[in-house]
TITOR-432390 format. One record per residue (C-alpha): residue number from 1; residue in three letters; x, y, z. Coordinates in steps of 0.001 Angstrom, whole numbers, plus 500000, padded with zeros to 6 digits. Layout:
REM residues N
BAKE  num  residu      px      py      pz
BAKE  NUM     ALA       X       Y       Z
...
REM end
This chain:
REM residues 418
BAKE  num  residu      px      py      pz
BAKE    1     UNK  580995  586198  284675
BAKE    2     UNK  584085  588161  285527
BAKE    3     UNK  582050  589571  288681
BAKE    4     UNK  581635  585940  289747
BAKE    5     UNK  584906  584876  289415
BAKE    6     UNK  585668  587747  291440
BAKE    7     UNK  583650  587177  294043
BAKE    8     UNK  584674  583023  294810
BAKE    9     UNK  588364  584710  294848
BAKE   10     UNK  587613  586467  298688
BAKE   11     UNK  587933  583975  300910
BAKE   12     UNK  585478  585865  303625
BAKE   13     UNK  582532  584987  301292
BAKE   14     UNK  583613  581562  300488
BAKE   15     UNK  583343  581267  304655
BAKE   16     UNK  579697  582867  304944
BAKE   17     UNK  578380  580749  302285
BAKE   18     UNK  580346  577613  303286
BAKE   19     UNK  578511  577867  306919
BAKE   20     UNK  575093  578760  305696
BAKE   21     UNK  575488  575292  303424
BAKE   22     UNK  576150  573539  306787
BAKE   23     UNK  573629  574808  308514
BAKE   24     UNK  571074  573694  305751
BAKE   25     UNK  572589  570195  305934
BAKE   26     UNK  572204  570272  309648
BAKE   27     UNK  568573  571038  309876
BAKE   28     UNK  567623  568981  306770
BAKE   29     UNK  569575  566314  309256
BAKE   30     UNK  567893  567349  312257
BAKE   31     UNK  564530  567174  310763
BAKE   32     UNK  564807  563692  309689
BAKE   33     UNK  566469  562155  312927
BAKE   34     UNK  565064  564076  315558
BAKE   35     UNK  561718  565967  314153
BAKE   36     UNK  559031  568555  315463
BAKE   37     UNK  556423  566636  316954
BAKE   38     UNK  552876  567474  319213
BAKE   39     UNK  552039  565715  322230
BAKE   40     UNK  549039  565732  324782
BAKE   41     UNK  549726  565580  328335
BAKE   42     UNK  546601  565671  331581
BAKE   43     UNK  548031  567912  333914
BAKE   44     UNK  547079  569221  337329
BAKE   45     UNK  544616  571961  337791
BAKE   46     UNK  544811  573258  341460
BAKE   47     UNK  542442  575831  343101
BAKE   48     UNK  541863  578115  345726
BAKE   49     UNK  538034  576839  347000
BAKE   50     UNK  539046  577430  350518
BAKE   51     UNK  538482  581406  349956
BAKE   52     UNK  534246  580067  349020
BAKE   53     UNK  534125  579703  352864
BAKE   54     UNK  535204  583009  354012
BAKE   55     UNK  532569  584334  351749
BAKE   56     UNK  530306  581620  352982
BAKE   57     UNK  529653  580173  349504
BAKE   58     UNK  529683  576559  348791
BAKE   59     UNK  530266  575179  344995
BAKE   60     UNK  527030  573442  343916
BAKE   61     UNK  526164  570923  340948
BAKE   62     UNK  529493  570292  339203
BAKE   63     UNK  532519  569811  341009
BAKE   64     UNK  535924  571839  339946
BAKE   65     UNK  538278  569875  337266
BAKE   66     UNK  541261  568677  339231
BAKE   67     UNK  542975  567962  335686
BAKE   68     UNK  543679  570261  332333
BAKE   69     UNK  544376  568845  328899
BAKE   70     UNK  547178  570177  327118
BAKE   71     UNK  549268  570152  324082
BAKE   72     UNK  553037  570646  323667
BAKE   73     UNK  555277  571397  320678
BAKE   74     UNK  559398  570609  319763
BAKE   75     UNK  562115  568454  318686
BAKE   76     UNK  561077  564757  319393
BAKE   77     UNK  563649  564170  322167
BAKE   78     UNK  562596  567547  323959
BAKE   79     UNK  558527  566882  324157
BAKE   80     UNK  559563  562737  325675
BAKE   81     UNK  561233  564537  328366
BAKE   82     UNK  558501  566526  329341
BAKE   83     UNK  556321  565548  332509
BAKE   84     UNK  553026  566283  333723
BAKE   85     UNK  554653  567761  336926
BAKE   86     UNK  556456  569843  334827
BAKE   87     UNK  553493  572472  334255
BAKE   88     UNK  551925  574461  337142
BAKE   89     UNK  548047  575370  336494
BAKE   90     UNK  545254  576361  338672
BAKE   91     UNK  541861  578191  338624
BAKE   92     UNK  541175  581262  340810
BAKE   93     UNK  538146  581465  342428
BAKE   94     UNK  538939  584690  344651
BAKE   95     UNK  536581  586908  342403
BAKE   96     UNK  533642  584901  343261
BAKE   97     UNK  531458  586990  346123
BAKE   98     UNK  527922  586053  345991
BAKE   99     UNK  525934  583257  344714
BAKE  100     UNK  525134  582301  341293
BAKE  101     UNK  526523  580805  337934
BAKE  102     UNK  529291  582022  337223
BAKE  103     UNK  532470  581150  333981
BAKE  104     UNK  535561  581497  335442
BAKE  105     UNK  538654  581084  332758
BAKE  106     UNK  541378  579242  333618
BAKE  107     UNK  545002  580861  333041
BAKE  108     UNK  547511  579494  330673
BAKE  109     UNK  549504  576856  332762
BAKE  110     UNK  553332  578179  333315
BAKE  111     UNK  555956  575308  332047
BAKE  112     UNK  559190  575489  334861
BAKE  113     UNK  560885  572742  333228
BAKE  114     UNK  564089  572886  330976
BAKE  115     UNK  563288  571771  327816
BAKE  116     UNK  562523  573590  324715
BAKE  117     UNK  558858  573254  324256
BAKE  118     UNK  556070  575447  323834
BAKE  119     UNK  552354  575010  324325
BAKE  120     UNK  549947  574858  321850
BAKE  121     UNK  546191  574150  322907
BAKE  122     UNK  544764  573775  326327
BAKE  123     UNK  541581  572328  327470
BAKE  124     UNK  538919  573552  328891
BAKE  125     UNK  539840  577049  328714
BAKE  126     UNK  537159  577821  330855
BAKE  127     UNK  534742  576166  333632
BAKE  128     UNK  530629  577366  333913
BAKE  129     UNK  530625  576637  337839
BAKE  130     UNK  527250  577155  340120
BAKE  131     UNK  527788  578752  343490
BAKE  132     UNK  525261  578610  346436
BAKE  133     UNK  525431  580763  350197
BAKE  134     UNK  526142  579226  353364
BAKE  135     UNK  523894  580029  355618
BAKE  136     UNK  523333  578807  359747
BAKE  137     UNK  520251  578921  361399
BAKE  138     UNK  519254  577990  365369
BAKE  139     UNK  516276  575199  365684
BAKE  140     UNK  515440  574242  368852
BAKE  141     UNK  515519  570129  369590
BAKE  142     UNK  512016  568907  370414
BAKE  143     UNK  511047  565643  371944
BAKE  144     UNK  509086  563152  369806
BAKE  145     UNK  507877  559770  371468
BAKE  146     UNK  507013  556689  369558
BAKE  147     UNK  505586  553777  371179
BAKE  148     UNK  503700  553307  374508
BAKE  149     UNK  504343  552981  378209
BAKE  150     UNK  502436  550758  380511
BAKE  151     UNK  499228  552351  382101
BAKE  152     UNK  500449  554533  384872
BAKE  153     UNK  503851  555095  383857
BAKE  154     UNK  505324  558376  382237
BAKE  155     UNK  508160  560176  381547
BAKE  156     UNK  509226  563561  383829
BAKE  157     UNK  512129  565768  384133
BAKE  158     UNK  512423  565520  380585
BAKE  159     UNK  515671  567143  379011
BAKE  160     UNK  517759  567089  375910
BAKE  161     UNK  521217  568690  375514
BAKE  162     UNK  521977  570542  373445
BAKE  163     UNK  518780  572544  374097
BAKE  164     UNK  519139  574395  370514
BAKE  165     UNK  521657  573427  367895
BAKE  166     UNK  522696  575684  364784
BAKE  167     UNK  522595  574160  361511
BAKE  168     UNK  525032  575237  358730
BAKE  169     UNK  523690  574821  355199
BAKE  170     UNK  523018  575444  351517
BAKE  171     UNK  520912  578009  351965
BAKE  172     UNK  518520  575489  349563
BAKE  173     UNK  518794  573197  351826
BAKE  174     UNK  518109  575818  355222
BAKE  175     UNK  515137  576685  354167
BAKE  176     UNK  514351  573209  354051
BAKE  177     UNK  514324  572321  357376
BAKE  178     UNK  510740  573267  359440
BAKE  179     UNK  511949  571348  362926
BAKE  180     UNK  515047  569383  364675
BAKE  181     UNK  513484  566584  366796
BAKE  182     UNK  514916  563803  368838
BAKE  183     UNK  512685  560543  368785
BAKE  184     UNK  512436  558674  372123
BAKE  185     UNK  510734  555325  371495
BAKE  186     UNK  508750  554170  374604
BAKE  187     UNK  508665  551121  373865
BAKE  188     UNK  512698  550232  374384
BAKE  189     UNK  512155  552732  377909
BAKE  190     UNK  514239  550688  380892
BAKE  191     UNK  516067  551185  383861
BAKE  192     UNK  518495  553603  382254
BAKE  193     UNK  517703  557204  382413
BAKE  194     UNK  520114  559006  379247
BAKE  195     UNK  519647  558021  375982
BAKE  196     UNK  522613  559032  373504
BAKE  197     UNK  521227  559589  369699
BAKE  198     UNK  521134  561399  366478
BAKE  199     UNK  518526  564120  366186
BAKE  200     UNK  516806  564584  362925
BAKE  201     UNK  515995  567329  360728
BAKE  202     UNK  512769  567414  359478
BAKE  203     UNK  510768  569351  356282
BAKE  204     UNK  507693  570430  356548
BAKE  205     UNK  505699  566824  355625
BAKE  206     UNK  507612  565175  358308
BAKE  207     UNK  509990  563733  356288
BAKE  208     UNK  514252  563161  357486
BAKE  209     UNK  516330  565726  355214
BAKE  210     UNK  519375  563654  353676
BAKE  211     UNK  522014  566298  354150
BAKE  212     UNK  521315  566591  358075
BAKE  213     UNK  521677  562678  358955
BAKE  214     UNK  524085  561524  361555
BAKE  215     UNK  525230  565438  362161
BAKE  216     UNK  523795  566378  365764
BAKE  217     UNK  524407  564534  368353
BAKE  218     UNK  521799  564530  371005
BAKE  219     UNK  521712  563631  375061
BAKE  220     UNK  517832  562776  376204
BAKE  221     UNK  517562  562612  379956
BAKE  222     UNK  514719  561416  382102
BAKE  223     UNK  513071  560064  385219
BAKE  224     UNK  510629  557232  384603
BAKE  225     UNK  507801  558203  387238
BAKE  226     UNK  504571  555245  388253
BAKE  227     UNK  501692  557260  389222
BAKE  228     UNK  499952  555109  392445
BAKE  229     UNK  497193  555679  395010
BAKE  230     UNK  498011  557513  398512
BAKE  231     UNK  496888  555503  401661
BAKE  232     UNK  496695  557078  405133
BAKE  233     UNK  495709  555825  407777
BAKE  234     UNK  494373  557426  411111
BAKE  235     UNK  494422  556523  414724
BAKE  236     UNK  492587  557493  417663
BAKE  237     UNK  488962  558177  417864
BAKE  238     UNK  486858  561232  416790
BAKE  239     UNK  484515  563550  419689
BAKE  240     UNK  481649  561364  421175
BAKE  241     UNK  478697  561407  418277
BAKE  242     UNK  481153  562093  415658
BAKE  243     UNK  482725  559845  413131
BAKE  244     UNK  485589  559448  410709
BAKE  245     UNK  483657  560088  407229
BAKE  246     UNK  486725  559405  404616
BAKE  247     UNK  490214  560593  403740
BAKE  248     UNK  489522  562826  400362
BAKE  249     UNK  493230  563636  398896
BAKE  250     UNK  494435  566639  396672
BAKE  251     UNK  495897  564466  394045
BAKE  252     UNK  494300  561333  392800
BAKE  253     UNK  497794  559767  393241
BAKE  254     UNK  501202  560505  393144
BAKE  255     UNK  504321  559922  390634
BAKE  256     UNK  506870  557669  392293
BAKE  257     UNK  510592  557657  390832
BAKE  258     UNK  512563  554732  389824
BAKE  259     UNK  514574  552099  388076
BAKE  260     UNK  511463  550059  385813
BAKE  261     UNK  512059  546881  387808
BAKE  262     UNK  511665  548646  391055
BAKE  263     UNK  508646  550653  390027
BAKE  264     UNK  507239  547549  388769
BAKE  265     UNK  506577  545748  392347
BAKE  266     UNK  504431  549132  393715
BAKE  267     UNK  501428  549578  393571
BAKE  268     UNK  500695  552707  396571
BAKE  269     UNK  502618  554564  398834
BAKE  270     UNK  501627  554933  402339
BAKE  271     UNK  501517  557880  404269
BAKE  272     UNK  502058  557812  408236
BAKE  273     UNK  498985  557567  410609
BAKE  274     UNK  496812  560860  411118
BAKE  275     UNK  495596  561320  414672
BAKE  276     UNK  492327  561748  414511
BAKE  277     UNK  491276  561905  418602
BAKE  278     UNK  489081  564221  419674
BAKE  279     UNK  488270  565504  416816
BAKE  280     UNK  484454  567089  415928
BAKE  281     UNK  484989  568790  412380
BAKE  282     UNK  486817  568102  409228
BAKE  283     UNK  490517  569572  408989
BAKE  284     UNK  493455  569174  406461
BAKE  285     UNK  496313  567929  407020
BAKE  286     UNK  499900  567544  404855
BAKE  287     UNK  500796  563795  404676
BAKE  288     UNK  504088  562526  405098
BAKE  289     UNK  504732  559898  402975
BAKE  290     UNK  506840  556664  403701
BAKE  291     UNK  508842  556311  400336
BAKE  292     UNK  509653  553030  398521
BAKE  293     UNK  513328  551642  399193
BAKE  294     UNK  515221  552830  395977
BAKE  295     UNK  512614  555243  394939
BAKE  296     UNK  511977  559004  395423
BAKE  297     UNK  508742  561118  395122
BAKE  298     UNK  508232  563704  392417
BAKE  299     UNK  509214  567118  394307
BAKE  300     UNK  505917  568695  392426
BAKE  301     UNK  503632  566001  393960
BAKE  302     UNK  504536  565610  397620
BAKE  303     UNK  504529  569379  397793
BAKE  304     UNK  500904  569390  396595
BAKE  305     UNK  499433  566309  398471
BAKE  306     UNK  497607  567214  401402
BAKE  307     UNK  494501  564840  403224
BAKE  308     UNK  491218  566286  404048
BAKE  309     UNK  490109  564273  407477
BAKE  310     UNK  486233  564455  407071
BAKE  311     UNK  484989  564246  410357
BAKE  312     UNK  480842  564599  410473
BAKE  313     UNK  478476  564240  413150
BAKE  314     UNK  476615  560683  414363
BAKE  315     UNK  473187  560502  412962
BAKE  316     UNK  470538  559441  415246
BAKE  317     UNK  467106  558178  414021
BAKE  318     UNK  463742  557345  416039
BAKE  319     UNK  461699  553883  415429
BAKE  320     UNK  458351  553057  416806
BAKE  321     UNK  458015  549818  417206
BAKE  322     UNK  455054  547715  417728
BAKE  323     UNK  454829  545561  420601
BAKE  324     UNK  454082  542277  418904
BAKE  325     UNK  457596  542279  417899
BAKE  326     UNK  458863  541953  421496
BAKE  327     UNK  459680  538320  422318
BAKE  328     UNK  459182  537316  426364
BAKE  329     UNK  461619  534730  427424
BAKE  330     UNK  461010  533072  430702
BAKE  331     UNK  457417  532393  430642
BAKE  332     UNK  455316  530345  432257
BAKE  333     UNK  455054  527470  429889
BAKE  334     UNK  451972  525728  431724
BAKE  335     UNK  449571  528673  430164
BAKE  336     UNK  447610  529466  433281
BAKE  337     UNK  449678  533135  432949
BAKE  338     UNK  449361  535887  429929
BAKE  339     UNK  451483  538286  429502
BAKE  340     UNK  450752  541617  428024
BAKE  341     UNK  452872  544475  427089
BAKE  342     UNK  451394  547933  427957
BAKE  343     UNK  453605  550015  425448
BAKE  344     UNK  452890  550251  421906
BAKE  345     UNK  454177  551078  420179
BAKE  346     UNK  457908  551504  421433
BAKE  347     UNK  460244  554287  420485
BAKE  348     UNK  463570  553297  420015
BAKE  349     UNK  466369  555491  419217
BAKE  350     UNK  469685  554434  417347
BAKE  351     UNK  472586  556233  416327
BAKE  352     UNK  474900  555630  413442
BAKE  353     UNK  476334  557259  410451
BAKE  354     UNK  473827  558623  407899
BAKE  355     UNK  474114  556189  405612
BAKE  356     UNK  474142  553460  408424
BAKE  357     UNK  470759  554756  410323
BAKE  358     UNK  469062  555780  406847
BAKE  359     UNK  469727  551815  406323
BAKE  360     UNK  467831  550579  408980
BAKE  361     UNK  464327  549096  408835
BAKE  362     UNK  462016  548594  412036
BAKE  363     UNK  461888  544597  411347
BAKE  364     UNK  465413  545084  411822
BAKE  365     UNK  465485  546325  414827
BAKE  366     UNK  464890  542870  417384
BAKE  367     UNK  463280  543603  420929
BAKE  368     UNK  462905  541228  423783
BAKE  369     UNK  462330  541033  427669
BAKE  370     UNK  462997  538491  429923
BAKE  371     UNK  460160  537795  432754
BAKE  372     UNK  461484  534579  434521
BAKE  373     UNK  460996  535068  438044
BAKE  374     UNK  458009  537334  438154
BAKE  375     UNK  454794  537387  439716
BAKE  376     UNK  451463  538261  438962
BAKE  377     UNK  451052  542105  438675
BAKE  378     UNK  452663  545140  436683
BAKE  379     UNK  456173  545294  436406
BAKE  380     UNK  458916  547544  434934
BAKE  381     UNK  461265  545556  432992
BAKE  382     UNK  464431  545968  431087
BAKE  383     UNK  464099  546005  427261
BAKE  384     UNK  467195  544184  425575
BAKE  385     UNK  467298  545542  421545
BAKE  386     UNK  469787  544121  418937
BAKE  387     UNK  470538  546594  416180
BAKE  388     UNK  472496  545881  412880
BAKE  389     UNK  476046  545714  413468
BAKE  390     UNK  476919  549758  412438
BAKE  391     UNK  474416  551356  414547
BAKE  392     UNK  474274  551715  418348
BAKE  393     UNK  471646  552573  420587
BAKE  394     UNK  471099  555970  422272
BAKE  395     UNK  469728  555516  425939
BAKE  396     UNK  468489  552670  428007
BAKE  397     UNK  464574  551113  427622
BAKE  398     UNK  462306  549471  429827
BAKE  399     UNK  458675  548210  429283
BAKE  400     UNK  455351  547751  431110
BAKE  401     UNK  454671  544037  431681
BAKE  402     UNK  451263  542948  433086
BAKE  403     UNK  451288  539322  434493
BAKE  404     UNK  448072  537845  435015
BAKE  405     UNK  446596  534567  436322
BAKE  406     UNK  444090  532804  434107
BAKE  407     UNK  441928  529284  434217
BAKE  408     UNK  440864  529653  430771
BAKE  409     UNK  443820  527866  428791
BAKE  410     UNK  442494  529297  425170
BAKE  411     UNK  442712  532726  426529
BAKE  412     UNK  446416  533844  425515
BAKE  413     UNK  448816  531538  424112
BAKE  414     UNK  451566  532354  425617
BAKE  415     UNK  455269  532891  423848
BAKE  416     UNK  457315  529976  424563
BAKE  417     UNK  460561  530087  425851
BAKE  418     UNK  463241  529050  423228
REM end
C-alpha cells in the first residue's frame, strides 16, 4: 500500500495515466457520435480494348463491365465524403494475344482521395471474357439480275466499282461468307445508266449475312443496248443474165445504244446503198451503217457486220408449146378462110430466176399472132408471147401461117376476133 502511495506522489505518472484516461473517454466519445461504418459504392472500371485490334482480336459474347462494386470502411463522416470518382480501376487486357476464353483479374482499384478509408471487398474480382481473330479476306463483286427486260433488249458494258472489296471479320463470321454480289433488278432498268447500291454478302444457301448489311458500297454501270435487224439496200443493176439473189448478213442484227425512250421508237438500222452494177458473182462487202439520232452502235457489232451481195446467174428454161394454144386475131370473120399453123409444137424460151422459171407452167405461157391484112398463101408471122410478170423472154419468134380459101363453111371454124 505504501508502494502505491508512492507511486500517485510523482507527478510524471499522474500525467501518463491522466492522458491515457482521456484518450479512453475520447474514443468511447468518438465511437458513439461519429462511428465505424461500411458502405458500397459502383465505381468505374476502364480498359485498354483498343490494344485487341493491334493483335487483330475482337471481344466476343459478353461485353467488358464498365462498372466495379466496392466496399469502403471508417469513421461515419469520412466514408459520406467519399465519391465514386474518387477510386481509379481498370482491367488490362494487354496479355491477351490469340483467341480464346480467357479470366482476366481485375486489380485492386487505387483510392486518390483524402479521406481516411480503406477498402474492404470488391466485386467481380475477375471477368471470364471470350476473344475471337480478326481476319480480312478479298471477294470479288458479281452481278446478279432479278427481273426481265423487254424482248430484244440487254444489258452491255457491264461494270461495278469496286471490282473486289476486302471484308474485315470475325473470323466466324469470314468463313461465312461464299460470295459478294450486287443485285441489279431489270425490271426498275431506265434511261439512267449508274446505279448506286449496297452489295450483299452471301453464305453458301444464298442467304444475306447480318453482320455485312449496309457495309459496301457499290457503283453498277451500264449501256442498255436494243438488238434490231440490218437493212441495206443496193443500187444499180447486176451483168446482163445475172440477178441480185439476197443480202445474207454476218450478224442476225445488231445492238443499238441508248436512253430506253429513244431505243423504244427503233425498230432497224439502215445501212447506205451497195452498188451492185455490173456485177456477175457474189462479193462481201462492210456496211456502213446510218445510226439513230441519240444513239450509238455497239463497237463489237459494227466491227463484225459485213453483207454478202449474192449475185447468181439468170435461169433460162425451154417450153414446147402446142399450137392450139395460139390465138389468131384479125381473121376473116365471114368463114370462107382457115387458118392453120404449121409449127407444133412451139419452143419458147424464157429467162428468169430459178425459182421464177422453175414456176412457170406451159398454160401459162399465152401465144398469139395477128393475121389482119393477109392473103391467101404461107406467111411468116410475128409471134407475140405474154409470160408471168418475173420472167422475160430470150429471143424473138415467128410462126408459119397457111391462109386458105374455102366454100365449104363447116370446114374450119375459124377463131374469132375479140
Amino acid at each position: 500500500m505504501s508502494k502505491i502511495n508512492d507511486l500517485f506522489e510523482k507527478d510524471s505518472v499522474i500525467r501518463v495515466i491522466s492522458v491515457l484516461i482521456a484518450i479512453f473517454i475520447w474514443f468511447l466519445v468518438l465511437d458513439k457520435e461519429n462511428p465505424f461504418e461500411e458502405r458500397s459504392l459502383s465505381i468505374p472500371l476502364s480498359n485498354n480494348a483498343q490494344v485487341l485490334r493491334q493483335n487483330n482480336l475482337q471481344l466476343v459474347g459478353n461485353t467488358l463491365p464498365l462498372t466495379l462494386d466496392i466496399k469502403i470502411r471508417g469513421r461515419s463522416n469520412k466514408v459520406r465524403a467519399v465519391t465514386a470518382n474518387d477510386f481509379k480501376a481498370s482491367i488490362d487486357l494487354s496479355g491477351i494475344t490469340s483467341p480464346g476464353t480467357r479470366t482476366i483479374n481485375i486489380d485492386m482499384p487505387e483510392y486518390h482521395g483524402d479521406e481516411d478509408i480503406f477498402i474492404t471487398a470488391v466485386n467481380p474480382s475477375s471477368v471470364t471474357l471470350t476473344f475471337e481473330r480478326i481476319i480480312g479476306k478479298q471477294y470479288p463483286v458479281n452481278i446478279e439480275f432479278t427481273g426481265k427486260l423487254p424482248a430484244g433488249y440487254e444489258l452491255v458494258n457491264l461494270s461495278v466499282e469496286p471490282a473486289n472489296v476486302v471484308l474485315e471479320e470475325l473470323e466466324s463470321s469470314i468463313t461465312k461468307v461464299d460470295k459478294v454480289v450486287a443485285k441489279v433488278n431489270l425490271d426498275e432498268i431506265g434511261d439512267t445508266g449508274e446505279l448506286i447500291m449496297r452489295g450483299i454478302a452471301l453464305d453458301a444457301e444464298g442467304q444475306p449475312i447480318r453482320q455485312f448489311e449496309g457495309q459496301i458500297p457499290v457503283i453498277v454501270r451500264f449501256d442498255l443496248a436494243k438488238r434490231v435487224p440490218v437493212v441495206a439496200a443496193t443500187r444499180g443493176r447486176p451483168g446482163d443474165d445475172y440477178y441480185l439473189k439476197e443480202v445474207r448478213y454476218s450478224l442476225p442484227g445488231i445492238r443499238v445504244i441508248g436512253k430506253k425512250s429513244v431505243l423504244e421508237g427503233i425498230t432497224k438500222v439502215n445501212a447506205e446503198a451497195v452498188d451492185i452494177t455490173g456485177k456477175t458473182s457474189t462479193f462481201q462487202v462492210p456496211l456502213t451503217l446510218i445510226t439513230p439520232n441519240d444513239t450509238k452502235i455497239m463497237d463489237s457489232d459494227a466491227e463484225q457486220l459485213t453483207a454478202e451481195i449474192v449475185i447468181e446467174k439468170l435461169a433460162t428454161r425451154t417450153f414446147n408449146v402446142p399450137a392450139r394454144q395460139i390465138s389468131i386475131y384479125g381473121s376473116d370473120m365471114s368463114g370462107t378462110r382457115v387458118y392453120r399453123v404449121t409449127n407444133d409444137p412451139i419452143p419458147i424460151t424464157i429467162k428468169g430466176t430459178p425459182e421464177a422459171v422453175n414456176g412457170v407452167k406451159t398454160t401459162d405461157i399465152v401465144l398469139s399472132v395477128q393475121v389482119n391484112g393477109f392473103e391467101d398463101g404461107r406467111h411468116e408471122i410475128p409471134l407475140m408471147v405474154k409470160l408471168p410478170v418475173d420472167v422475160t423472154l430470150v429471143g424473138e419468134y415467128t410462126v408459119e401461117i397457111v391462109i386458105e380459101s374455102t366454100t365449104t363453111e363447116t370446114s374450119t371454124t375459124p377463131t374469132p376476133n375479140p
